[in-house]
KEKOL-477744 format. One record per atom (N, C-alpha, C): atom name; x, y, z; residue number from 1; residue in one letter. Coordinates in nm, 3 decimals, padded with zeros to 5 digits, m for minus. Layout:
// residues N
+------+---------+---------+---------+-----+------+
! atom !      xx !      yy !      zz !  nr ! rest !
+------+---------+---------+---------+-----+------+
!   CA !       X !       Y !       Z ! NUM !    A !
...
+------+---------+---------+---------+-----+------+
***
This chain:
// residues 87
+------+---------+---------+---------+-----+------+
! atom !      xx !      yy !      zz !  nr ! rest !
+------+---------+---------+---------+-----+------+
!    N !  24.977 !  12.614 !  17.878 !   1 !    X !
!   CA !  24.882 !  12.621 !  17.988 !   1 !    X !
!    C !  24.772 !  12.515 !  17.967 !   1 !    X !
!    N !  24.738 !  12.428 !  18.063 !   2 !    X !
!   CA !  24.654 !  12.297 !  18.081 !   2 !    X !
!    C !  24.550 !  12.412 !  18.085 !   2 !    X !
!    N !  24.396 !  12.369 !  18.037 !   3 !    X !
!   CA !  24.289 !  12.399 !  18.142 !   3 !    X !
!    C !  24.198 !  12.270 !  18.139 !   3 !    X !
!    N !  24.174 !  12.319 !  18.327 !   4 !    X !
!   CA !  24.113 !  12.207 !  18.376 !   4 !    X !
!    C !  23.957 !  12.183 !  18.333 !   4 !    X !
!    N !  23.875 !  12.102 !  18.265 !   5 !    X !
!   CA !  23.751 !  12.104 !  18.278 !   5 !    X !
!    C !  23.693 !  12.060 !  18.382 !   5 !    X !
!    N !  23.591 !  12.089 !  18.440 !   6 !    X !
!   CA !  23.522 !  12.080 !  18.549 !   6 !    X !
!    C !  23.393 !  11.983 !  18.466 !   6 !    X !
!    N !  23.376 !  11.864 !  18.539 !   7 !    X !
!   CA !  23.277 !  11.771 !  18.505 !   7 !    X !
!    C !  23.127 !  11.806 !  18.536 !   7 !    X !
!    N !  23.114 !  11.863 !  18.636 !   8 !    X !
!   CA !  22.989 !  11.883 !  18.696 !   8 !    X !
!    C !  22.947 !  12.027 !  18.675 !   8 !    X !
!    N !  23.059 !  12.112 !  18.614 !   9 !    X !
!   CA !  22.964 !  12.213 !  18.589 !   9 !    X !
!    C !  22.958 !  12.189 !  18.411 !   9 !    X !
!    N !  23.011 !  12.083 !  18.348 !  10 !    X !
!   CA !  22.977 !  12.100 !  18.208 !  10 !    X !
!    C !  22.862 !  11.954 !  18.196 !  10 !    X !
!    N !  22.833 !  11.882 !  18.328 !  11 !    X !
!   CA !  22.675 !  11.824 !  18.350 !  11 !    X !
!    C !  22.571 !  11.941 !  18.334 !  11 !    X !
!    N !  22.580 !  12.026 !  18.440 !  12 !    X !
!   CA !  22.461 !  12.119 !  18.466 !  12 !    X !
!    C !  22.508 !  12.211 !  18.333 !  12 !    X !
!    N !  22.585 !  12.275 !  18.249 !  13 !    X !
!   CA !  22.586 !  12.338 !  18.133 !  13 !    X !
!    C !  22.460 !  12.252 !  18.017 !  13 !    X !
!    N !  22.489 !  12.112 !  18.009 !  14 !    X !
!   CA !  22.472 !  12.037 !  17.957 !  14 !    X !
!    C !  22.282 !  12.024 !  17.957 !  14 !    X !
!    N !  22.217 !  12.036 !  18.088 !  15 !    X !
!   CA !  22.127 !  12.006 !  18.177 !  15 !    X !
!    C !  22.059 !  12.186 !  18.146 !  15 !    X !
!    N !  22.122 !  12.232 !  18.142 !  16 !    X !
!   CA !  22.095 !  12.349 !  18.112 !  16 !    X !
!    C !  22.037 !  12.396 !  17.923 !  16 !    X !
!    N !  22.132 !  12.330 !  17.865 !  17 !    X !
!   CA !  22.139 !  12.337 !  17.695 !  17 !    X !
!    C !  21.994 !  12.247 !  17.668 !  17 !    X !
!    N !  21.970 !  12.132 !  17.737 !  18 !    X !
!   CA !  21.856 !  12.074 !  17.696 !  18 !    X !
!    C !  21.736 !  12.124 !  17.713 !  18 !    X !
!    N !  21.724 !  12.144 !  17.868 !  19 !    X !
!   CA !  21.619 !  12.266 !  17.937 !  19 !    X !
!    C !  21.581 !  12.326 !  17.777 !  19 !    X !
!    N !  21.674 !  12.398 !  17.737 !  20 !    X !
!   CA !  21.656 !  12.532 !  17.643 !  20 !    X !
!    C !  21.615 !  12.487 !  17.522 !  20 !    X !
!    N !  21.642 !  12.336 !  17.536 !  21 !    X !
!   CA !  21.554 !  12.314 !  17.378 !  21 !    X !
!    C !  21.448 !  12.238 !  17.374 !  21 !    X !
!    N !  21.410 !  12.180 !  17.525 !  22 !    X !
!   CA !  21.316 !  12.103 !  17.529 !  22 !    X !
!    C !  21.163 !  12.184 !  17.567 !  22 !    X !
!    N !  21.258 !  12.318 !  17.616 !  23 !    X !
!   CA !  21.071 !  12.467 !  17.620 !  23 !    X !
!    C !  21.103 !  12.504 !  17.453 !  23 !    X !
!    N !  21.149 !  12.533 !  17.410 !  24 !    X !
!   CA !  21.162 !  12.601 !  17.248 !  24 !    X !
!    C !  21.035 !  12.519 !  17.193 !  24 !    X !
!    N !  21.104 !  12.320 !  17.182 !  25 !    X !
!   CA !  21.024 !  12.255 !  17.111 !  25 !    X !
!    C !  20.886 !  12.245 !  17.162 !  25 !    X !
!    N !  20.842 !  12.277 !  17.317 !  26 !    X !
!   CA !  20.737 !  12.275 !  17.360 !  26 !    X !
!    C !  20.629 !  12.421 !  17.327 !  26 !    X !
!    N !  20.720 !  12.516 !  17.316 !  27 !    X !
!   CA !  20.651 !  12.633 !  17.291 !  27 !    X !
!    C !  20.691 !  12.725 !  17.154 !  27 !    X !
!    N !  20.695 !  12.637 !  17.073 !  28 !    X !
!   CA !  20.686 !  12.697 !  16.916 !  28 !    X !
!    C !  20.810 !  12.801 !  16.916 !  28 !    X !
!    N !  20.922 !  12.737 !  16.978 !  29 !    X !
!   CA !  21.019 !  12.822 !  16.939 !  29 !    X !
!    C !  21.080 !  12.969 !  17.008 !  29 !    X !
!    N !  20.965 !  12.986 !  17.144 !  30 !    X !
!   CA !  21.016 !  13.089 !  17.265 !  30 !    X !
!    C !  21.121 !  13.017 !  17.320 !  30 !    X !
!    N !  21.170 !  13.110 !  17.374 !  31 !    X !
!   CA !  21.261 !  13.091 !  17.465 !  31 !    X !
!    C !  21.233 !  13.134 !  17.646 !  31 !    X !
!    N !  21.306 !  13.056 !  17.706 !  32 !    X !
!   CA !  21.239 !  13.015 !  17.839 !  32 !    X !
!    C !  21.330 !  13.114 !  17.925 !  32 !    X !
!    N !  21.238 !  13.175 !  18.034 !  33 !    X !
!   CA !  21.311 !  13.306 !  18.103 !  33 !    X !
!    C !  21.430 !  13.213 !  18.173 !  33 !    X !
!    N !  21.518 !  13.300 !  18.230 !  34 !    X !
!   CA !  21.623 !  13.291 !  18.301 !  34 !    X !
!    C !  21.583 !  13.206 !  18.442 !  34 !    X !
!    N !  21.477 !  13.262 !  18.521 !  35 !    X !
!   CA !  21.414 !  13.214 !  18.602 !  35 !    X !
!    C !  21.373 !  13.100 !  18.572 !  35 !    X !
!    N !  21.270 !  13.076 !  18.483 !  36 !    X !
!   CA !  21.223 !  12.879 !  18.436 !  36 !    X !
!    C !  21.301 !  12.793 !  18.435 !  36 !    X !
!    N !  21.425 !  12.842 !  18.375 !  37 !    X !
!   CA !  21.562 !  12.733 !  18.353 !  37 !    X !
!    C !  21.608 !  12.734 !  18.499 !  37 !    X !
!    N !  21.647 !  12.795 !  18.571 !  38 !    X !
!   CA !  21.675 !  12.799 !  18.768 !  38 !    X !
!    C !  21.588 !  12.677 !  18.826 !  38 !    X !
!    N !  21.473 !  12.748 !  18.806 !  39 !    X !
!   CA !  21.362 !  12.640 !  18.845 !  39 !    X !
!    C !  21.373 !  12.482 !  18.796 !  39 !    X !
!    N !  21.363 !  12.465 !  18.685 !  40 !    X !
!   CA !  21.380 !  12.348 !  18.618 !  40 !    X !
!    C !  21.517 !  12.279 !  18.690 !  40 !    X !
!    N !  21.612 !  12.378 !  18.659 !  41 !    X !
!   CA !  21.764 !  12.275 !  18.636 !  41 !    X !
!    C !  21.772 !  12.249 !  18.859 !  41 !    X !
!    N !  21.743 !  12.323 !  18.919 !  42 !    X !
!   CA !  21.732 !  12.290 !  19.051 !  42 !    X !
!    C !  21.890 !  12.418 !  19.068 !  42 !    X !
!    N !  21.892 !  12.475 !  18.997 !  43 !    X !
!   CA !  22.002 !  12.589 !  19.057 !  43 !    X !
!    C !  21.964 !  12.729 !  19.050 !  43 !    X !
!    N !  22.062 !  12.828 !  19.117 !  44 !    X !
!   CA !  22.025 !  12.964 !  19.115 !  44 !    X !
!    C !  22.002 !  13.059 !  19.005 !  44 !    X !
!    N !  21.958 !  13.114 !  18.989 !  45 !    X !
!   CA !  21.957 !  13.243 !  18.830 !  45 !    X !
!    C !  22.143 !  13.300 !  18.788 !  45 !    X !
!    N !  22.158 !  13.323 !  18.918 !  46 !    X !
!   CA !  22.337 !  13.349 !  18.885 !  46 !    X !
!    C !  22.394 !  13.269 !  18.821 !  46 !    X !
!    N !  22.357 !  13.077 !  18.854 !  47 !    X !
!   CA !  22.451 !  13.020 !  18.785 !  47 !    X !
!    C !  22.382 !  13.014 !  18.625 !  47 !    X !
!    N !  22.249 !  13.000 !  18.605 !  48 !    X !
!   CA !  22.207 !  12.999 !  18.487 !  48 !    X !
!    C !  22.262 !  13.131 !  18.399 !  48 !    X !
!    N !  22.309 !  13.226 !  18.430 !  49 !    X !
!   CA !  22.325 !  13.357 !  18.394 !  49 !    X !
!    C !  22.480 !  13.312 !  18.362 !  49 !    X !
!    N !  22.560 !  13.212 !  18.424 !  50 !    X !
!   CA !  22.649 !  13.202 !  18.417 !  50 !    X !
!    C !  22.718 !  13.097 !  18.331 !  50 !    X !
!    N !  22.650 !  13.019 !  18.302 !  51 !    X !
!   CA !  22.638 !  12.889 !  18.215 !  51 !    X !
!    C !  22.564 !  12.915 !  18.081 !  51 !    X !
!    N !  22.491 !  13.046 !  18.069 !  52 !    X !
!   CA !  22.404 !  13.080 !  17.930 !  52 !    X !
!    C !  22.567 !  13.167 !  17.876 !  52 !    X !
!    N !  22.605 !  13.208 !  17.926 !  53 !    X !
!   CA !  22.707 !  13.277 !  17.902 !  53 !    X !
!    C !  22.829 !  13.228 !  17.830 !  53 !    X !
!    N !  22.883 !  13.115 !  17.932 !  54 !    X !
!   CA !  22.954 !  12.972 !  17.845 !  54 !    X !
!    C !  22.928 !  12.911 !  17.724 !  54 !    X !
!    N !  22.772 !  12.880 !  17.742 !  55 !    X !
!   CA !  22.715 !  12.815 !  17.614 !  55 !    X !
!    C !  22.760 !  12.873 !  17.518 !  55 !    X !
!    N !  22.717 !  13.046 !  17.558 !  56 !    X !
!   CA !  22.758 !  13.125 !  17.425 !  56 !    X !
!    C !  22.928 !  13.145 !  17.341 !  56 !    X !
!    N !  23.014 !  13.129 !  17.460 !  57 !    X !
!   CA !  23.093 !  13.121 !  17.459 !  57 !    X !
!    C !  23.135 !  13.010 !  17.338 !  57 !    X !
!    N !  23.104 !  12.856 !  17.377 !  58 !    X !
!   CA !  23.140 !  12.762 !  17.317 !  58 !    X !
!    C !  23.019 !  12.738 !  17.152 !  58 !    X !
!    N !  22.987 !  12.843 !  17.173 !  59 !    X !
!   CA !  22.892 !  12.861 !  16.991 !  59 !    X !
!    C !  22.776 !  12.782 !  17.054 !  59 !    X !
!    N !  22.719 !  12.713 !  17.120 !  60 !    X !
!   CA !  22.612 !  12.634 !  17.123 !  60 !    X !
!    C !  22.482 !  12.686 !  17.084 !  60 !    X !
!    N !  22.492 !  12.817 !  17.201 !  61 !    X !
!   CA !  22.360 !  12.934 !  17.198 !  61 !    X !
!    C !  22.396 !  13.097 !  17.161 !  61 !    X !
!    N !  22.337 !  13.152 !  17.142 !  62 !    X !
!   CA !  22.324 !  13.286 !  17.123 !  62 !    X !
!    C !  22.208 !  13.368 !  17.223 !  62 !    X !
!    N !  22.255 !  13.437 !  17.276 !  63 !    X !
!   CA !  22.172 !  13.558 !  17.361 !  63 !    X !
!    C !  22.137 !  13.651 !  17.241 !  63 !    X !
!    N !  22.036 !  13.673 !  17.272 !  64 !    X !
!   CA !  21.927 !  13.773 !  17.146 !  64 !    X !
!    C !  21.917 !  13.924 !  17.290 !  64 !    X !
!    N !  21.943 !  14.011 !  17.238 !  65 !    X !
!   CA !  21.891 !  14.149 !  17.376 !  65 !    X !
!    C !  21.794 !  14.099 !  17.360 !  65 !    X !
!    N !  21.715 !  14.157 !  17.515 !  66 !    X !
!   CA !  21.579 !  14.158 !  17.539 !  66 !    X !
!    C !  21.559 !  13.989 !  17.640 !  66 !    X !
!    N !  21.626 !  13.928 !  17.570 !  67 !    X !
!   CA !  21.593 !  13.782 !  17.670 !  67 !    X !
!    C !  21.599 !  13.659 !  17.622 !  67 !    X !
!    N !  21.589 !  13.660 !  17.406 !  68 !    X !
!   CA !  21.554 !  13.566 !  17.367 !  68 !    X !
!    C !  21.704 !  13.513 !  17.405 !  68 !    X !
!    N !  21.713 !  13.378 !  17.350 !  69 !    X !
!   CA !  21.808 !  13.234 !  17.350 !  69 !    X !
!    C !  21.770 !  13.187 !  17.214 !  69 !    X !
!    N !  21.892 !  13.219 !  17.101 !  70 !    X !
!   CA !  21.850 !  13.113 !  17.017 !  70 !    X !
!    C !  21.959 !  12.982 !  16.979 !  70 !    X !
!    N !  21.933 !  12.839 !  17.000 !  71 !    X !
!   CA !  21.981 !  12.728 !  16.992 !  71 !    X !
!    C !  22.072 !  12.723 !  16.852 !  71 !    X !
!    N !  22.175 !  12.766 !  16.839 !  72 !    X !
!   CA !  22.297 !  12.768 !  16.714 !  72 !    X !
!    C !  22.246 !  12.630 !  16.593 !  72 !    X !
!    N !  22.184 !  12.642 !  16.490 !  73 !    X !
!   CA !  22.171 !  12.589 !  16.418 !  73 !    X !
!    C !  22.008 !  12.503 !  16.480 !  73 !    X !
!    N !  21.934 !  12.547 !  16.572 !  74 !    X !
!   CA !  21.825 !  12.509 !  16.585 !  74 !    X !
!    C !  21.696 !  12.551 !  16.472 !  74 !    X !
!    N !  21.608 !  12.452 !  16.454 !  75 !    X !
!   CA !  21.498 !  12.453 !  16.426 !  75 !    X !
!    C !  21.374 !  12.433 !  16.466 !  75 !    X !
!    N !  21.237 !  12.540 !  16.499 !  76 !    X !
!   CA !  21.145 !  12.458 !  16.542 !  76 !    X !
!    C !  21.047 !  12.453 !  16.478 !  76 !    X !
!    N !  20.972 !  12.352 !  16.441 !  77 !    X !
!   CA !  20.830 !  12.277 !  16.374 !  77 !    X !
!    C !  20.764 !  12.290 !  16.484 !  77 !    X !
!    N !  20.641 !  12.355 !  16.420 !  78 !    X !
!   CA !  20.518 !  12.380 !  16.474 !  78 !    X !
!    C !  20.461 !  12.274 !  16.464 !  78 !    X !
!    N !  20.367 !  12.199 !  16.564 !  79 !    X !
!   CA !  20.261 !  12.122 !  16.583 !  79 !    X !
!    C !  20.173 !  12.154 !  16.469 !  79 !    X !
!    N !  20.143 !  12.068 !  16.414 !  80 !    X !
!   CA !  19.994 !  12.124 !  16.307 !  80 !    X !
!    C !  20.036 !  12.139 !  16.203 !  80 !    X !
!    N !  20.166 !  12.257 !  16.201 !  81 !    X !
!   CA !  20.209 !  12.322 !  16.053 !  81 !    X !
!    C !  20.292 !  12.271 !  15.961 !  81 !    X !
!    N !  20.282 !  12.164 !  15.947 !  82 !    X !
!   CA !  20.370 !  12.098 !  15.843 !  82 !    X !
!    C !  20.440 !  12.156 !  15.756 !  82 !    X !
!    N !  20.567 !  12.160 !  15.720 !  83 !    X !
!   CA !  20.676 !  12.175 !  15.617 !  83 !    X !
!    C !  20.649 !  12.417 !  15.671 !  83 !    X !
!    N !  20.623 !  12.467 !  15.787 !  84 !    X !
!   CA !  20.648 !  12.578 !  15.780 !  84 !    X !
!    C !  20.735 !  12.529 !  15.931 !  84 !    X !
!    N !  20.840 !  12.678 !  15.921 !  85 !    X !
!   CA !  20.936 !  12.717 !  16.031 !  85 !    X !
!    C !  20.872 !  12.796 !  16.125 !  85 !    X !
!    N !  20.885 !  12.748 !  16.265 !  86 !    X !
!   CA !  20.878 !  12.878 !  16.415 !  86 !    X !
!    C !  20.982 !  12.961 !  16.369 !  86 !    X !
!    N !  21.088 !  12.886 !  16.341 !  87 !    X !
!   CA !  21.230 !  12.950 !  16.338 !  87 !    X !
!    C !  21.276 !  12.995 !  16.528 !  87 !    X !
+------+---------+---------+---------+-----+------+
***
């Protein structure tokens, strides 16, 4: 069995994965609601709901209950705090 990849939804996956690390590195390592990433990426919450899902799928991200997103082998450095982890 072939499977087909779809280009444009592994752009916006893609568009999506950065979103998620470019609020982390901006905000000490939160993670950005479901809604912010919609907003940002210019698509609906369904598809973000649907593409966080994939990510997870393909190991990239991890869904934490409750809401967090954590980036698979991510790290974040605090502004200021030299040599300590946000985690």
């Amino acid at each position: 069995m072939n499977v087909v990849m779809n280009p444009d939804a592994e752009r916006t996956r893609d568009r999506i994965f950065e979103c998620i690390v470019r609020y982390k590195r901006a905000h000490d390592g939160l993670s950005p609601s479901g809604k912010y990433i919609a907003e940002a990426c210019f698509i609906a919450p369904s598809t973000v709901r649907y593409h966080l899902y994939r990510l997870e799928g393909e190991g990239r991200i991890r869904l934490v209950k409750g809401g967090g997103i954590e980036v698979v082998g991510g790290r974040w450095e605090c502004e200021g705090a030299q040599g300590h982890s946000c985690a």
